[in-house]
DSSP file (Angstrom, degrees, kcal/mol; ACC not computed):
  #  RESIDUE AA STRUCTURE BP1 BP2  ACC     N-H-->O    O-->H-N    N-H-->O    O-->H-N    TCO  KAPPA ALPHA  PHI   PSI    X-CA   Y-CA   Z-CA
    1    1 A X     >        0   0    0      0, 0.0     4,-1.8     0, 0.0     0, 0.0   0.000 360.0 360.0 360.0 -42.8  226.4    5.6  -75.7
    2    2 A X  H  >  +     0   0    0      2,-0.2     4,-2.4     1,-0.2     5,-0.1   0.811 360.0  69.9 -82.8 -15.8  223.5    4.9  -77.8
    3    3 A X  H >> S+     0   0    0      2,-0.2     4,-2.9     1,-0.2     3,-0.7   0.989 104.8  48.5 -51.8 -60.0  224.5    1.0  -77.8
    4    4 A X  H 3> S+     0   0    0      1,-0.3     4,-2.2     2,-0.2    -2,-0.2   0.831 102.7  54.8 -62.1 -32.0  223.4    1.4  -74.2
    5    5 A X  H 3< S+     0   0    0     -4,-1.8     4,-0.4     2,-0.1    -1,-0.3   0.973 108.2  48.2 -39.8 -64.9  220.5    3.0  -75.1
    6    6 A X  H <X S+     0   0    0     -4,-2.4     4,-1.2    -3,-0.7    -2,-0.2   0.907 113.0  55.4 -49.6 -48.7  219.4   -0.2  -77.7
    7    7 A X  H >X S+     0   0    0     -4,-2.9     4,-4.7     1,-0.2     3,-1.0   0.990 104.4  46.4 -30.4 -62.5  220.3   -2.7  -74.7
    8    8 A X  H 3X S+     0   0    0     -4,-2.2     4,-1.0    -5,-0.3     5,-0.2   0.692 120.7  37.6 -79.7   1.6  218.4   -1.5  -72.5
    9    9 A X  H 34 S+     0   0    0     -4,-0.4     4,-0.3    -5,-0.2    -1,-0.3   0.692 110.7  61.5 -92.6  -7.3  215.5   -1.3  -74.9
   10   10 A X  H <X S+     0   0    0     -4,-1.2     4,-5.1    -3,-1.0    -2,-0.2   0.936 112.8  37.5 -80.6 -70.5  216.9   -4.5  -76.1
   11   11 A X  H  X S+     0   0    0     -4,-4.7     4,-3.4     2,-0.2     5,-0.3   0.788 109.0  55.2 -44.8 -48.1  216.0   -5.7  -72.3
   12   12 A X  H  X S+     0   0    0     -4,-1.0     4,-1.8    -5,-0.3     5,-0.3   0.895 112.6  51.9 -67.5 -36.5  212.4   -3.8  -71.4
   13   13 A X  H  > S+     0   0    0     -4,-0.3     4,-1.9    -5,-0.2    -2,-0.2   1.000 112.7  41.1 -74.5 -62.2  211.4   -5.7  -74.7
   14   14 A X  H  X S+     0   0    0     -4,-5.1     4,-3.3     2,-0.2     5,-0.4   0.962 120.0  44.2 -34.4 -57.9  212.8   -9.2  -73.4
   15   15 A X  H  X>S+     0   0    0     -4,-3.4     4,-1.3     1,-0.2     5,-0.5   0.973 110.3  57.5 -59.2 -56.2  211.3   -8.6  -69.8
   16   16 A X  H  X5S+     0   0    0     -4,-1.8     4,-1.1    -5,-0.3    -1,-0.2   0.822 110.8  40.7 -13.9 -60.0  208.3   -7.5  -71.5
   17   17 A X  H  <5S+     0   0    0     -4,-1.9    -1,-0.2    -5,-0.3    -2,-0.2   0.983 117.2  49.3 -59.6 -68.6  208.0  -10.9  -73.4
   18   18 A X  H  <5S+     0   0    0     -4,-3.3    -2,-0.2    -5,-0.2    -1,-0.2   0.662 120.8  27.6 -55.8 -13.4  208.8  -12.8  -70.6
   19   19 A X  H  <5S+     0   0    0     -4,-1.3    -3,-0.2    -5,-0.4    -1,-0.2   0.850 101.1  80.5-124.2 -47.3  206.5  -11.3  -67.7
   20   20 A X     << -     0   0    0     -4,-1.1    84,-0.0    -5,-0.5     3,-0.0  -0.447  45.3-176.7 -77.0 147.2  202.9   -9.8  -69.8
   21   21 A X        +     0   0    0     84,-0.0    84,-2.5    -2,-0.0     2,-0.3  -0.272  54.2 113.6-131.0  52.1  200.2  -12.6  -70.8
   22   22 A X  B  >  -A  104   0A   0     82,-0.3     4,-4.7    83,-0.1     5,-0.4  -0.908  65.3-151.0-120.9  73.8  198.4   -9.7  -72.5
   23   23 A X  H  > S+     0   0    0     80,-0.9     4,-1.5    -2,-0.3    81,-0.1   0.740 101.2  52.6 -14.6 -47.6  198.7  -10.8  -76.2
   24   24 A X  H >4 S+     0   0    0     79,-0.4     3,-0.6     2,-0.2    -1,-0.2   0.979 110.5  51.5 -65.1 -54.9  198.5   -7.0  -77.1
   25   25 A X  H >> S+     0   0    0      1,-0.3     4,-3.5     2,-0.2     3,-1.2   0.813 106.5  50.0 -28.4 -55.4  201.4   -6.5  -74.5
   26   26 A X  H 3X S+     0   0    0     -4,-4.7     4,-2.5     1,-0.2    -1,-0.3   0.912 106.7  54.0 -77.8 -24.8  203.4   -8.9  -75.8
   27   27 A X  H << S+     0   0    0     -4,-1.5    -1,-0.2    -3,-0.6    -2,-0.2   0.307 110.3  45.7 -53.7  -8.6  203.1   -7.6  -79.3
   28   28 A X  H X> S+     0   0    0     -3,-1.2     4,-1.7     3,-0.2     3,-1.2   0.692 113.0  53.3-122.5 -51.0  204.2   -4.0  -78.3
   29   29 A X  H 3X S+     0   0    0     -4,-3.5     4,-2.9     1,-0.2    -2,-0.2   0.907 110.0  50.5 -29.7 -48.3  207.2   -5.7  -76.1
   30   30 A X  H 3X S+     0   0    0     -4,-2.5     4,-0.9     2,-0.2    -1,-0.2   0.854 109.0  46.7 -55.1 -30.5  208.1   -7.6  -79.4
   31   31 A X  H X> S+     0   0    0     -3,-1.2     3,-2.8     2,-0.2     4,-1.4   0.933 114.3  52.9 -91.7 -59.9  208.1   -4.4  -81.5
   32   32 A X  H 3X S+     0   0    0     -4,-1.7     4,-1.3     1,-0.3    -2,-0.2   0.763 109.9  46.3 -18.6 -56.9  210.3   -2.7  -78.5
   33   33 A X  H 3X S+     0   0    0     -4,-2.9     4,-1.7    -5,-0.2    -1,-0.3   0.585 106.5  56.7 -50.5 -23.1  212.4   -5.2  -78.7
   34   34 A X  H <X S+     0   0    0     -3,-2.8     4,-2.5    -4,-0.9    -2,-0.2   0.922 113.0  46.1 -70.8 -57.5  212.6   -5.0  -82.9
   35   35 A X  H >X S+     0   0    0     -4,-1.4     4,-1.7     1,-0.2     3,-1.5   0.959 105.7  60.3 -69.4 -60.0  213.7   -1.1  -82.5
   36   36 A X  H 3< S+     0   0    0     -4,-1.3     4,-0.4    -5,-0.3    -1,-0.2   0.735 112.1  37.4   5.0 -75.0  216.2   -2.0  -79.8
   37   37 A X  H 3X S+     0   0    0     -4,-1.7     4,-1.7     1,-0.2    -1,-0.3   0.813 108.8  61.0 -68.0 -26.0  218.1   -4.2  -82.1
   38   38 A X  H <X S+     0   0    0     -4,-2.5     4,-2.3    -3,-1.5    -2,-0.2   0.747 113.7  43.5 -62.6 -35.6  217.6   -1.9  -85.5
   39   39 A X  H  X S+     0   0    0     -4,-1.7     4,-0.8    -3,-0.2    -1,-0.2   0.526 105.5  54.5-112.1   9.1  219.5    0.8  -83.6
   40   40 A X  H  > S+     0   0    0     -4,-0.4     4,-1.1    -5,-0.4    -2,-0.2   0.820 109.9  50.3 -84.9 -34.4  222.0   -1.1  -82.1
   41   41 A X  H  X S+     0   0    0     -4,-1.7     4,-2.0     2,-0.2    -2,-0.2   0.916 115.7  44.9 -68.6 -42.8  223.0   -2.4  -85.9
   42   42 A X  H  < S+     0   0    0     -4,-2.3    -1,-0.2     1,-0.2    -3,-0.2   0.913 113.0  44.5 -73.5 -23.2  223.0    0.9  -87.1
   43   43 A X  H >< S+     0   0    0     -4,-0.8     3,-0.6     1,-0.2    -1,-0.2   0.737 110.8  55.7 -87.1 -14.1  224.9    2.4  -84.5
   44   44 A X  H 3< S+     0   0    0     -4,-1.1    -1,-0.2    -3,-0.2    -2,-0.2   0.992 108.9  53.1 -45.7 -66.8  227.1   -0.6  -84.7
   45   45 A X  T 3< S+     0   0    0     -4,-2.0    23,-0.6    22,-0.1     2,-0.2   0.207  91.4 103.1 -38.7  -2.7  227.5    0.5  -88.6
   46   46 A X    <   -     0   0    0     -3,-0.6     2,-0.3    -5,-0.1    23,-0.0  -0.750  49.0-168.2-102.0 155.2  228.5    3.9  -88.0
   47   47 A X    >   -     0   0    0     -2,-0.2     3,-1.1    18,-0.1     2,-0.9  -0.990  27.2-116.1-130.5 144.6  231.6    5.7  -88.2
   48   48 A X  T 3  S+     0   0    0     -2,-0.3     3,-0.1     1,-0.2    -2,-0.0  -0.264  99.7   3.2 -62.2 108.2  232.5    8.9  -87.1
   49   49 A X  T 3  S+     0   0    0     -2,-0.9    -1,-0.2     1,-0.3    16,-0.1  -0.064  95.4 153.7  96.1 -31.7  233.5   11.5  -89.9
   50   50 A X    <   -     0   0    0     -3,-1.1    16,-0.3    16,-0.1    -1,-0.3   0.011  36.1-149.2 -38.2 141.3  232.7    8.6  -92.3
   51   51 A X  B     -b   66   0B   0     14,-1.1    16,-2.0    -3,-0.1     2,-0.2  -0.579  27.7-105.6 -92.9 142.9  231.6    9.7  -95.8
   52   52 A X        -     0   0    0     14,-0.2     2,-5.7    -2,-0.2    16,-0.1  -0.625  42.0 -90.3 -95.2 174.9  229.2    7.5  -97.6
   53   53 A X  S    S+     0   0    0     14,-0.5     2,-0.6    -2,-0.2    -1,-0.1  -0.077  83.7 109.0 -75.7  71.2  230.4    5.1 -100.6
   54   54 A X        -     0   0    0     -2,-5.7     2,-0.9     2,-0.0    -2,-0.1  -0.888  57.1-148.7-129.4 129.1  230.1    7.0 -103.6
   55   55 A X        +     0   0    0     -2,-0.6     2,-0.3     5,-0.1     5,-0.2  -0.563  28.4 163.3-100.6 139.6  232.9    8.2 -105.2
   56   56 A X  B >   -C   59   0C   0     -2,-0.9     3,-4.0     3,-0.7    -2,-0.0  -0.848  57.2 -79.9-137.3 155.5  232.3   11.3 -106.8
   57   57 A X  T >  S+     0   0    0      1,-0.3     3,-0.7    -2,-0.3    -1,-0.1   0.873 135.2  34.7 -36.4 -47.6  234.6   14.0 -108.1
   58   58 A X  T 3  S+     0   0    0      1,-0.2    -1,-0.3     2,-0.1     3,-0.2   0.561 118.2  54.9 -73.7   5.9  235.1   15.4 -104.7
   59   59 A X  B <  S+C   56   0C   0     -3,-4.0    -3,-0.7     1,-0.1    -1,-0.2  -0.316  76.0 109.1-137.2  46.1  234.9   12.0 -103.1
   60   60 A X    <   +     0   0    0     -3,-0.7     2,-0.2    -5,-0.2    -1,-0.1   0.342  38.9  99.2-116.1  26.3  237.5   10.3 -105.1
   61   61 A X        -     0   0    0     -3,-0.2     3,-0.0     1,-0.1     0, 0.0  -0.616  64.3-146.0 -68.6 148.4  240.6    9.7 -102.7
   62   62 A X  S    S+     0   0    0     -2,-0.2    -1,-0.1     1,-0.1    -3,-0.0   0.185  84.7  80.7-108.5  46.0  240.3    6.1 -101.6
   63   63 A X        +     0   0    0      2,-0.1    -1,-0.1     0, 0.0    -2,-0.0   0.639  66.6 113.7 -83.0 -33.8  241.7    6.8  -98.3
   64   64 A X  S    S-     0   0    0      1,-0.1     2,-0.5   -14,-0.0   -14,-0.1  -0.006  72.9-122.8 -36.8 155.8  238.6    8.1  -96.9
   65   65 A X        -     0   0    0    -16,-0.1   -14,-1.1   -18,-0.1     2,-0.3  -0.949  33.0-161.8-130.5 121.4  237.1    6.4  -94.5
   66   66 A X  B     -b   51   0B   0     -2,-0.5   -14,-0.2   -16,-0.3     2,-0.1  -0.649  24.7-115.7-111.4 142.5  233.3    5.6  -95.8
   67   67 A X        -     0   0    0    -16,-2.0   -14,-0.5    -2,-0.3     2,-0.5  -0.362  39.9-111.4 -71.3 119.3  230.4    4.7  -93.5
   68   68 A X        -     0   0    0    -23,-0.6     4,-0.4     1,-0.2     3,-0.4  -0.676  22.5-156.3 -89.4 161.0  229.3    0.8  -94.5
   69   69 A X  S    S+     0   0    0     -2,-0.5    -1,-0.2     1,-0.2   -23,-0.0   0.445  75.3  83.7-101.9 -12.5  226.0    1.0  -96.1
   70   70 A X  S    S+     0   0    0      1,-0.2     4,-0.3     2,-0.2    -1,-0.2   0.652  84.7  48.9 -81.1 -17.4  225.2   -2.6  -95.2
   71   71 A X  S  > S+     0   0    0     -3,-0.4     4,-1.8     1,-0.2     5,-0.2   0.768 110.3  56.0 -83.1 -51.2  223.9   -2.3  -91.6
   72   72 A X  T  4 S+     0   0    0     -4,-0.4    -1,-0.2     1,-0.2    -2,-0.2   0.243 105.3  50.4 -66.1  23.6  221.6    0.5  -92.7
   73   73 A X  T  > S+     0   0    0     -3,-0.1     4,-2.0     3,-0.1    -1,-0.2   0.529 107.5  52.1-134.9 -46.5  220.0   -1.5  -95.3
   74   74 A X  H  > S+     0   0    0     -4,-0.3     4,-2.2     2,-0.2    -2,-0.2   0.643 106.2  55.7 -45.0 -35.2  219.3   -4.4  -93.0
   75   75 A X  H  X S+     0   0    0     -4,-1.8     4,-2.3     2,-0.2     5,-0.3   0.921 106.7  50.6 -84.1 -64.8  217.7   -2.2  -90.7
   76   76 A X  H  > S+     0   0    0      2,-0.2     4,-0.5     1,-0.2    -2,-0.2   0.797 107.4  49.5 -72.7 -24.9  215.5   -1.1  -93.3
   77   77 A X  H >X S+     0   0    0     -4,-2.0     4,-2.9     1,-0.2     3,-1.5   0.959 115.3  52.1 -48.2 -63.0  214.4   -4.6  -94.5
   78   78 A X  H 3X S+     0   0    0     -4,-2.2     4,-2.5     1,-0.2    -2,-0.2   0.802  98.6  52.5 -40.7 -34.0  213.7   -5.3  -91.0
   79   79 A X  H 3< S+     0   0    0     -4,-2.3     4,-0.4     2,-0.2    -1,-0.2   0.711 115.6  44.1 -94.2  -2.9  211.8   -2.7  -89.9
   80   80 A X  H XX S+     0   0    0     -3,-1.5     4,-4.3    -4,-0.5     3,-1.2   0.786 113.6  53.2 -80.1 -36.2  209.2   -3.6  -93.2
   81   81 A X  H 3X S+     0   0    0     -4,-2.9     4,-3.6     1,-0.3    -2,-0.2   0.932 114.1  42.5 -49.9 -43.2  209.6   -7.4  -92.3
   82   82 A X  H 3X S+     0   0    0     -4,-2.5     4,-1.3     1,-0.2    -1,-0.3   0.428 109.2  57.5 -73.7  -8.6  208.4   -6.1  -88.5
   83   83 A X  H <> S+     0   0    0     -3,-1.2     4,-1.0    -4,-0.4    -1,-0.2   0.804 110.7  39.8 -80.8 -76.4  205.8   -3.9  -90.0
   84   84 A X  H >X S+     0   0    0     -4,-4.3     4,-2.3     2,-0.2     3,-2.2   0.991 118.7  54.9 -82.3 -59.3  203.9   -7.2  -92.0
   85   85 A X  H >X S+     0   0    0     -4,-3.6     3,-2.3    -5,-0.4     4,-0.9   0.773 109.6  44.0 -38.3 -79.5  204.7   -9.3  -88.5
   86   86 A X  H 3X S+     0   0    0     -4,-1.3     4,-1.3     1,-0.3    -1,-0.2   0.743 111.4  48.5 -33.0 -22.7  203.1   -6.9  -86.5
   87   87 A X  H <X S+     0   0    0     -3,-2.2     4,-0.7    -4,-1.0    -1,-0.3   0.861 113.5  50.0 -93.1 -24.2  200.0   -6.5  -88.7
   88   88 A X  H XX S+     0   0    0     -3,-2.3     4,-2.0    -4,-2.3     3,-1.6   0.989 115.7  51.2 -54.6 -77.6  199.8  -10.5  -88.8
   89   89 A X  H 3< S+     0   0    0     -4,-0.9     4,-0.4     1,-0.3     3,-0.2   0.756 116.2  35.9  -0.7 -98.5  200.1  -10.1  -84.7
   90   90 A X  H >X S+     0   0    0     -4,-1.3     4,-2.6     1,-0.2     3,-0.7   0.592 110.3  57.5 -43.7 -38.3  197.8   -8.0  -84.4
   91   91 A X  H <X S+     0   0    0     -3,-1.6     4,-1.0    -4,-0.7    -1,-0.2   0.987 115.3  47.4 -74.8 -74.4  195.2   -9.4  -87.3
   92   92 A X  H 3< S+     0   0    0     -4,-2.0    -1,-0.2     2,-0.2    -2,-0.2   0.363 103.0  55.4 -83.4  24.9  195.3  -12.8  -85.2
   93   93 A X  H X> S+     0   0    0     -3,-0.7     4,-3.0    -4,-0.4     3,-1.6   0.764 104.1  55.4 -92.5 -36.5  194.9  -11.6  -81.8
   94   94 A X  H 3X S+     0   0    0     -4,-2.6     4,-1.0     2,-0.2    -2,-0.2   0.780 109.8  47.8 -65.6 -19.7  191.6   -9.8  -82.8
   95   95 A X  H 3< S+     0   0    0     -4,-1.0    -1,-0.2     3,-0.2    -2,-0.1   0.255 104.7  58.2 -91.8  38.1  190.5  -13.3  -84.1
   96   96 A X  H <> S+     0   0    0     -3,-1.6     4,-2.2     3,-0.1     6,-0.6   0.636 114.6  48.2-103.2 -37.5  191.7  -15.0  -80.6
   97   97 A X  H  X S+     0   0    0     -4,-3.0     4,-0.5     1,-0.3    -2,-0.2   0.748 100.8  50.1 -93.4   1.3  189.2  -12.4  -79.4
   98   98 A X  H  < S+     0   0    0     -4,-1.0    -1,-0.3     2,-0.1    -3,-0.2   0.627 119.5  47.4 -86.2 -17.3  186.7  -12.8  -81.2
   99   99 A X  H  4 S+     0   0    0      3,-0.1    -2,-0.2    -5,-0.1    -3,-0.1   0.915 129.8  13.3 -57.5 -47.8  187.1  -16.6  -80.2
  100  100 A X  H  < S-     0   0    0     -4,-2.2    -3,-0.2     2,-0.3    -2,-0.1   0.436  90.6-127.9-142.1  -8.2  187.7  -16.8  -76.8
  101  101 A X  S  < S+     0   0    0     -4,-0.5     2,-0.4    -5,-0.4    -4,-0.1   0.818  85.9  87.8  55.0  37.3  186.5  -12.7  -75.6
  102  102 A X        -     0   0    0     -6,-0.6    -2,-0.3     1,-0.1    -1,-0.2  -1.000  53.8-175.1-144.7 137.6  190.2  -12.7  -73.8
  103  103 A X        +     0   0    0     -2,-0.4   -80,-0.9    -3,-0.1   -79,-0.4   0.111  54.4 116.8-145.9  63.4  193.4  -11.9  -74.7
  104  104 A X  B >> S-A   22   0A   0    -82,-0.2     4,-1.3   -81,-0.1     3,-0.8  -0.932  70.1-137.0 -98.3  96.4  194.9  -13.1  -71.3
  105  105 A X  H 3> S+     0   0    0    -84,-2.5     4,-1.1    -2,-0.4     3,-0.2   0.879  97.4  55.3 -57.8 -43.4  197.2  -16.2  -72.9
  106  106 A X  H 3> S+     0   0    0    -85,-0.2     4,-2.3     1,-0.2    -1,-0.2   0.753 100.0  41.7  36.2-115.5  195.6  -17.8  -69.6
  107  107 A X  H <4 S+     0   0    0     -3,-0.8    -1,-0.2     2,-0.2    -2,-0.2   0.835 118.0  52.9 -80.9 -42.5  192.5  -17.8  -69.4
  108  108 A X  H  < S+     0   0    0     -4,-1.3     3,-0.4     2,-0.2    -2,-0.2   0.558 108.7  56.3 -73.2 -25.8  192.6  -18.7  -73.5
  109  109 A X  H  < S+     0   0    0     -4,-1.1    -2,-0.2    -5,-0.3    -3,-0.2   0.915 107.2  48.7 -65.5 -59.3  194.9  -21.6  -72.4
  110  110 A X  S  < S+     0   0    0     -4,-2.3     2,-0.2    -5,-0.1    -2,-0.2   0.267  85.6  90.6 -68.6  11.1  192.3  -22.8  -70.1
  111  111 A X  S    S-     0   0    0     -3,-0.4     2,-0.4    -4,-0.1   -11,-0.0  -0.612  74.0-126.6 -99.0 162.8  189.0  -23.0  -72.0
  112  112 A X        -     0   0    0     -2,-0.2     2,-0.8     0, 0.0    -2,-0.0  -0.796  11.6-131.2-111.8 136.7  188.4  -26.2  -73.7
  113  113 A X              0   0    0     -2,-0.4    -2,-0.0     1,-0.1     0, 0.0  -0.717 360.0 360.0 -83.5  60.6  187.5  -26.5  -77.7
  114  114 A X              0   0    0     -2,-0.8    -1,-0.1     0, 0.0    -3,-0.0   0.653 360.0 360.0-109.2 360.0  184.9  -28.5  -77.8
């Protein structure tokens, strides 16, 4: 169930991209789209009953069936990596607007540099 959930956030975040020419807009699609996929790898990575891998006196059968750690870890690299993208984003849209006093991709397309 909660894969469908990530899709379809997976999706508002594409459409999002595809359809705003609102710099800010597209920046909040992108990070929609970032969480989308972050919980679609973890919920990929889960298992149900799963234990995590540490084997500890009680936790030393190896028949257990242990949760891999590797999805969640990914996730969490990502979501700093999307954290310093965003703050880049964001840091150069305010000087596209202190350039051009739009941030309508547009209207900043059409002005001339001269």
């Amino acid at each position: 169930m909660i894969q469908y959930v990530s899709i379809v956030l997976m999706l508002i975040g594409i459409y999002g991209l595809l359809i705003d020419r609102n710099i800010i807009k597209i920046i909040v699609a992108l990070n929609i789209f970032e969480v989308g996929l972050n919980i679609f790898i973890v919920s990929v990575g889960f298992v149900s009953g799963g234990v995590a891998p540490i084997l500890t006196s009680v936790n030393s059968n190896s028949a257990l069936i242990y949760v891999d750690p590797l999805p969640q870890a990914l996730v969490l690299t990502s979501i700093v990596i999307g954290l310093g993208t965003t703050a880049l984003a964001l840091a150069i849209a305010r000087k596209m607007y202190n350039a051009y006093n739009s941030l309508d991709l547009d209207e900043i397309g059409g002005m001339d540099n001269d």
